[in-house]
Backbone as ProteinMPNN parsed JSONL, in Angstrom:
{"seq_chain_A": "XXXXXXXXXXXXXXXXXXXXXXXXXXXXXXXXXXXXXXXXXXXXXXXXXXXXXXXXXXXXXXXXXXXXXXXXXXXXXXXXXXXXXXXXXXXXXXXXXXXXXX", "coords_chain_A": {"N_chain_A": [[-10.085, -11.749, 4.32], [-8.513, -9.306, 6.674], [-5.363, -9.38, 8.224], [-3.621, -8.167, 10.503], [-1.235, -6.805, 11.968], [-0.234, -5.207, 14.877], [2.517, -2.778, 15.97], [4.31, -0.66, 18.082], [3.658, 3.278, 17.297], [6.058, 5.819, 16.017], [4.713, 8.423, 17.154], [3.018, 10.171, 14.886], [3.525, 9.093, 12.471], [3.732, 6.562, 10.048], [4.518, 3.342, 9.104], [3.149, 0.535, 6.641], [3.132, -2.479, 5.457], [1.504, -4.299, 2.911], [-0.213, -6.377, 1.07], [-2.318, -7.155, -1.811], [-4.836, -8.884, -2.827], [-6.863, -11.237, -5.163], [-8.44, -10.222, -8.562], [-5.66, -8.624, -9.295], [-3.465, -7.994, -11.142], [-2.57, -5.948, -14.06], [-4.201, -4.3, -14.551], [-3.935, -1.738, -14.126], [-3.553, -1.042, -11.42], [-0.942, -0.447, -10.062], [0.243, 1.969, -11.458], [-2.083, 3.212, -10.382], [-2.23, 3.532, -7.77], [0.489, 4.513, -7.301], [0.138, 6.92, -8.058], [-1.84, 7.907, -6.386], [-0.525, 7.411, -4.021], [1.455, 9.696, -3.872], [0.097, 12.255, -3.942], [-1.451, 11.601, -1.519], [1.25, 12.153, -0.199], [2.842, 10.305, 0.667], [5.743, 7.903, 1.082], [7.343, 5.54, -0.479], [7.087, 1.975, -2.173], [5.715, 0.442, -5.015], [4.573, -2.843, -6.826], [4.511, -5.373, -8.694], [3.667, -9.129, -7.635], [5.258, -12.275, -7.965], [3.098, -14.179, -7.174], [0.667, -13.529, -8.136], [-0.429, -11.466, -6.656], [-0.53, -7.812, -5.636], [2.092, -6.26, -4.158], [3.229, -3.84, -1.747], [4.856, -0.772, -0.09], [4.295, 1.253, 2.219], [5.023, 4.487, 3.783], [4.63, 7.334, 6.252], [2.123, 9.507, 7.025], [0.168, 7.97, 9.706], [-2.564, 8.735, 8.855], [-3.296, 8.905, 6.192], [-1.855, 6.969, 5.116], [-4.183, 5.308, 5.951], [-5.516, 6.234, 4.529], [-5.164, 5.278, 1.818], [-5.428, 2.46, 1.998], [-7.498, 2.289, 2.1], [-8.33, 3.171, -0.065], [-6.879, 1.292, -1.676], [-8.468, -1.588, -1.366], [-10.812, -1.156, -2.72], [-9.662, -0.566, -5.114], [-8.825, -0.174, -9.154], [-11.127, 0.63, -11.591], [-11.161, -1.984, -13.046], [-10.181, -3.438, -11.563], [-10.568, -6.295, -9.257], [-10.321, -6.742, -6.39], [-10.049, -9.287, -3.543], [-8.525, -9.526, -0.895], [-7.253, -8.291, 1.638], [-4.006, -8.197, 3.244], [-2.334, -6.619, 5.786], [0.505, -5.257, 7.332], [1.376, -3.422, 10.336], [4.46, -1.169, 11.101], [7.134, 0.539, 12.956], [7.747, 3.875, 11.43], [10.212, 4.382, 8.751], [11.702, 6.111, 8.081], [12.552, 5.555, 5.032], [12.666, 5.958, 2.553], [12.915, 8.719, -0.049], [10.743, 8.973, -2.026], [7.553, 7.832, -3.97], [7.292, 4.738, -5.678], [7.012, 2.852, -8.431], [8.138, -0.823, -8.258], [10.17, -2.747, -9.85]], "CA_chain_A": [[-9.736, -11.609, 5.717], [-7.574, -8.502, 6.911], [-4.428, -9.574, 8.51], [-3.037, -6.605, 11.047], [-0.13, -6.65, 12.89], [0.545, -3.596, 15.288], [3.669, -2.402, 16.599], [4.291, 0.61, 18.606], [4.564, 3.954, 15.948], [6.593, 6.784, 16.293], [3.453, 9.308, 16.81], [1.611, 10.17, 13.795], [4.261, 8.387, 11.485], [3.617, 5.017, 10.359], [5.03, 2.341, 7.811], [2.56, -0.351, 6.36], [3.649, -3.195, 4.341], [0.264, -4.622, 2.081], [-0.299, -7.381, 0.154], [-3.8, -6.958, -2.201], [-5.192, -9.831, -3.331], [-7.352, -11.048, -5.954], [-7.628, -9.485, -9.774], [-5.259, -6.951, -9.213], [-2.299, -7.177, -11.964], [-2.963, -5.595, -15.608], [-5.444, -3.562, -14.12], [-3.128, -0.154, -13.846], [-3.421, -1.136, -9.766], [0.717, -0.14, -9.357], [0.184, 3.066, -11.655], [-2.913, 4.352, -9.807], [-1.513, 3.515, -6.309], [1.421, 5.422, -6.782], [-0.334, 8.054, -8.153], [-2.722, 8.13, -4.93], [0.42, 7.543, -2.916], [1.951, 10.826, -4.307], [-1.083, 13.244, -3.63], [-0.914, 11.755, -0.4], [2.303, 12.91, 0.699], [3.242, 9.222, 0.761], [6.445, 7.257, 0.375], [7.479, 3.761, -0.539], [6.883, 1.355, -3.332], [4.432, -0.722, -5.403], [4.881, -3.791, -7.368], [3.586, -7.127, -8.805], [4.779, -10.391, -7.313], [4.668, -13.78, -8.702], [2.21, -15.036, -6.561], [-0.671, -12.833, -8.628], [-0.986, -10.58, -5.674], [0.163, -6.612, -5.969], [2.573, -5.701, -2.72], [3.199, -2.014, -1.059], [5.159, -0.222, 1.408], [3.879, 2.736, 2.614], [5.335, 5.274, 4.744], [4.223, 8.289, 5.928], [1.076, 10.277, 7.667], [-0.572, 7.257, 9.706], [-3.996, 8.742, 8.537], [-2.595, 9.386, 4.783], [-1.789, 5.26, 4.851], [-5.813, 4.743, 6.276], [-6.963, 6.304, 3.296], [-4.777, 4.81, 0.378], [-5.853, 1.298, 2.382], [-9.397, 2.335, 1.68], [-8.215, 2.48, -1.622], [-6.368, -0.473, -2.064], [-9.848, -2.424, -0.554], [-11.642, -1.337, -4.104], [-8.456, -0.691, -5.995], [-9.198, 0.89, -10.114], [-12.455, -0.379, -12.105], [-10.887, -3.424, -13.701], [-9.924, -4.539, -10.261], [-11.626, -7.148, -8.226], [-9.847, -6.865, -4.908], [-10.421, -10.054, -2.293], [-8.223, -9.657, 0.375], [-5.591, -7.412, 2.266], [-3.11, -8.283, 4.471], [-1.44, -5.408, 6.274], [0.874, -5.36, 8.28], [1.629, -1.967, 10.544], [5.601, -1.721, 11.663], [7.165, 1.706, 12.9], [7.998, 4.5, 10.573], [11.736, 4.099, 9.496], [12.254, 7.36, 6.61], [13.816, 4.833, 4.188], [12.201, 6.117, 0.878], [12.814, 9.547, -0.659], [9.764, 9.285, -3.273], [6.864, 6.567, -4.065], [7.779, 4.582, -6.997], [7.001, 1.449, -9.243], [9.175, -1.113, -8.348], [9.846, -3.52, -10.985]], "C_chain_A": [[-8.575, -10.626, 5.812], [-6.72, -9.228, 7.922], [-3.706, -8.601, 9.546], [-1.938, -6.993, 12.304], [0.063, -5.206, 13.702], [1.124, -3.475, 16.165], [3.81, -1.256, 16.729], [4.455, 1.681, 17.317], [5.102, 5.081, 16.656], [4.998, 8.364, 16.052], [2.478, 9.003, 15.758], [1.934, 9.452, 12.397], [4.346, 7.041, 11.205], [4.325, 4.475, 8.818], [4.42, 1.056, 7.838], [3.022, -1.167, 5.178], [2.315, -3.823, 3.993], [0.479, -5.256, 0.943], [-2.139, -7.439, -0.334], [-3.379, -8.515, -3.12], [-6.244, -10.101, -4.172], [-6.896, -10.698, -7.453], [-7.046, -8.689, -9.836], [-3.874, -6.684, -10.167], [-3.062, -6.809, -13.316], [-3.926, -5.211, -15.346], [-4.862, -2.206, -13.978], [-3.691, -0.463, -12.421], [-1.819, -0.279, -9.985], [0.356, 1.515, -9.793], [-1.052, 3.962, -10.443], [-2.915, 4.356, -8.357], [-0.155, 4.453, -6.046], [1.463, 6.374, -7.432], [-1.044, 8.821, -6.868], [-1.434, 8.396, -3.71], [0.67, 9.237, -2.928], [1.006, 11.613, -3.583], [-1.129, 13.256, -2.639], [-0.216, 12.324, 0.521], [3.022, 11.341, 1.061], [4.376, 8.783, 0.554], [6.549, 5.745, 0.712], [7.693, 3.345, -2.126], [5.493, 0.639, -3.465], [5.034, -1.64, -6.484], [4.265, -5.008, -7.653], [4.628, -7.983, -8.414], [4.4, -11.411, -8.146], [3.654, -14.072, -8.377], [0.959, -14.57, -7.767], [-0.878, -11.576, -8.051], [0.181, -9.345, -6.204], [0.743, -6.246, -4.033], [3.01, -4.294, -2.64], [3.43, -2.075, 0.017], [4.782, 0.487, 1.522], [4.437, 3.577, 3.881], [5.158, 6.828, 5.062], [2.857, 8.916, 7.222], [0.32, 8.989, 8.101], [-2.131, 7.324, 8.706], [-3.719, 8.833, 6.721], [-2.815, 7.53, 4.467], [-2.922, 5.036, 5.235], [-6.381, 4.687, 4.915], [-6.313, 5.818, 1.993], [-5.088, 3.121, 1.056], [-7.049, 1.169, 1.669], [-8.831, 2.462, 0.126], [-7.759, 1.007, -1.821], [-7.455, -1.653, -1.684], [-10.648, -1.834, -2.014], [-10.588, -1.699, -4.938], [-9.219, 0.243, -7.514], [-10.174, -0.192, -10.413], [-12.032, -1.205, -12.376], [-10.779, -4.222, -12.596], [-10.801, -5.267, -9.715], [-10.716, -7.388, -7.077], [-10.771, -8.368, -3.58], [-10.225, -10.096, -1.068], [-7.613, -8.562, 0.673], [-5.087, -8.133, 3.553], [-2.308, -7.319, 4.667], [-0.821, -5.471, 7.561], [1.909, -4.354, 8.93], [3.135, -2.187, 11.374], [5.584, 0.427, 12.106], [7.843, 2.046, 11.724], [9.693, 4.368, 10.168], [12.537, 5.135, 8.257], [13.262, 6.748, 5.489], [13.191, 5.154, 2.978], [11.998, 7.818, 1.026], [11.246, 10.051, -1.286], [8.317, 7.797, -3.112], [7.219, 6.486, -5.291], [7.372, 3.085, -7.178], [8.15, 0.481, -8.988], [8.843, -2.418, -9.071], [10.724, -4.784, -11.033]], "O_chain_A": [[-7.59, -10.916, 5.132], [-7.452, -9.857, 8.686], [-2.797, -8.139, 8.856], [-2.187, -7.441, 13.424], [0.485, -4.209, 13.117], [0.709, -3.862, 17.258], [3.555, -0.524, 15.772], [5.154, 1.326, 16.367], [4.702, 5.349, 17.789], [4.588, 8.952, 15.051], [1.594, 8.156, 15.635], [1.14, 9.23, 11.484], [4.956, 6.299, 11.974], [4.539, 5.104, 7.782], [4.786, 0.279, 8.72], [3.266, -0.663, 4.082], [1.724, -3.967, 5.063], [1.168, -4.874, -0.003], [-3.046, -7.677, 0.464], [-2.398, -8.998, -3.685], [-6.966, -9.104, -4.152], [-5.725, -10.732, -7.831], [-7.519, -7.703, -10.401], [-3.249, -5.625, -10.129], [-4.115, -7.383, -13.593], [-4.865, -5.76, -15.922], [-5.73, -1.433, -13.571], [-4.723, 0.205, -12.357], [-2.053, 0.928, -10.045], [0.186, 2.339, -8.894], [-0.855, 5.032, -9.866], [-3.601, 5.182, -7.754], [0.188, 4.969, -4.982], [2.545, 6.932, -7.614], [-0.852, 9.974, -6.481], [-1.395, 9.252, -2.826], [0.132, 9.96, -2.09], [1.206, 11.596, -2.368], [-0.978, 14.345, -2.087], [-0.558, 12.828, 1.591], [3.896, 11.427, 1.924], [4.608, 9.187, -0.586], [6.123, 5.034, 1.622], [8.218, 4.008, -3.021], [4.6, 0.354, -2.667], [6.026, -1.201, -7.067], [3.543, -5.597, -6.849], [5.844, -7.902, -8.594], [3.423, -11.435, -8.895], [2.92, -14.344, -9.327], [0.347, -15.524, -8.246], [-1.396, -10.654, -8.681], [1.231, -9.531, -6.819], [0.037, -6.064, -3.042], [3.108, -3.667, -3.695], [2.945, -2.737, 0.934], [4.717, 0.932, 0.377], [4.17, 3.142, 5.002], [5.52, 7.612, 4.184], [2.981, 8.497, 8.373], [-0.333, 8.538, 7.16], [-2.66, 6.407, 8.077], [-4.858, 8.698, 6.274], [-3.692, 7.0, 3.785], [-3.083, 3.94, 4.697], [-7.125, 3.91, 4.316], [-7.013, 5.98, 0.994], [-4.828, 2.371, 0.116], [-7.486, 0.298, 0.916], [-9.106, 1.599, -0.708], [-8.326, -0.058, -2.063], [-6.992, -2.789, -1.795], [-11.387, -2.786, -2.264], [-10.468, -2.815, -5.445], [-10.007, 1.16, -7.281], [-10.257, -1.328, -9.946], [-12.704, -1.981, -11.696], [-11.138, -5.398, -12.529], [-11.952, -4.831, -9.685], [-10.399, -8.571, -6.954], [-11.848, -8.238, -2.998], [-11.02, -10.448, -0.196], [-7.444, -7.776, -0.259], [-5.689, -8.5, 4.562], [-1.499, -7.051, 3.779], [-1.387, -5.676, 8.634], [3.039, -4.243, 8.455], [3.217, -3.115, 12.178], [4.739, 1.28, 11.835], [8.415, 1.229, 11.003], [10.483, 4.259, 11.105], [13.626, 4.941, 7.718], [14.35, 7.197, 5.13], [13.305, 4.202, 2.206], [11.237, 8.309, 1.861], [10.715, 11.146, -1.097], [8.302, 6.981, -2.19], [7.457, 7.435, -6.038], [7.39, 2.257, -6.268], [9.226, 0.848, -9.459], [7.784, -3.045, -9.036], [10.594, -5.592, -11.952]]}, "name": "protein", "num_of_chains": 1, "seq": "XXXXXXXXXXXXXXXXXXXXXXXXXXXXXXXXXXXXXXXXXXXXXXXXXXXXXXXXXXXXXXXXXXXXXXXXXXXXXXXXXXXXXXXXXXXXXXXXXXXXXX"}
């Protein structure tokens, strides 16, 4: 079940916070998300939580964050992706880079 919150954005600039669910640690999910981020034009973070689940900020080109969603909804071959929850806030330029956070 997708999850979506939406709050006004500053134009075309948006910031999504995402929680993937399912098999998604020890799968290179963080590496090949913030590889995708990058190419993008993306910033933020990625990270494993306790729970199991892999979380992500994203900030950046609303349509840029559509399509690393559509990723994160397969994720890399090892993955078995179940859920997403996303939840869309406005843009707020607080990340330099995308990066692993650990």
């Amino acid at each position: 079940m997708r999850i979506q919150s939406i709050i006004l954005m500053d134009d075309e600039r948006a910031r999504a916070h995402i929680i993937i669910k399912g098999h998604v640690q020890g799968v290179f999910f963080r590496a090949n998300i913030r590889e995708k981020a990058r190419e993008l034009g993306l910033t933020g973070w990625v990270g494993n939580h306790p729970s199991g689940t892999v979380e992500a900020v994203f900030e950046g080109d609303k349509r840029s964050i559509e399509k690393i969603i559509e990723y994160c909804e397969m994720g890399p071959p090892a993955a078995e992706v179940e859920d997403l929850d996303i939840e869309w806030r406005p843009f707020q330029r607080e990340f330099n880079t995308f990066y692993i956070r650990y």
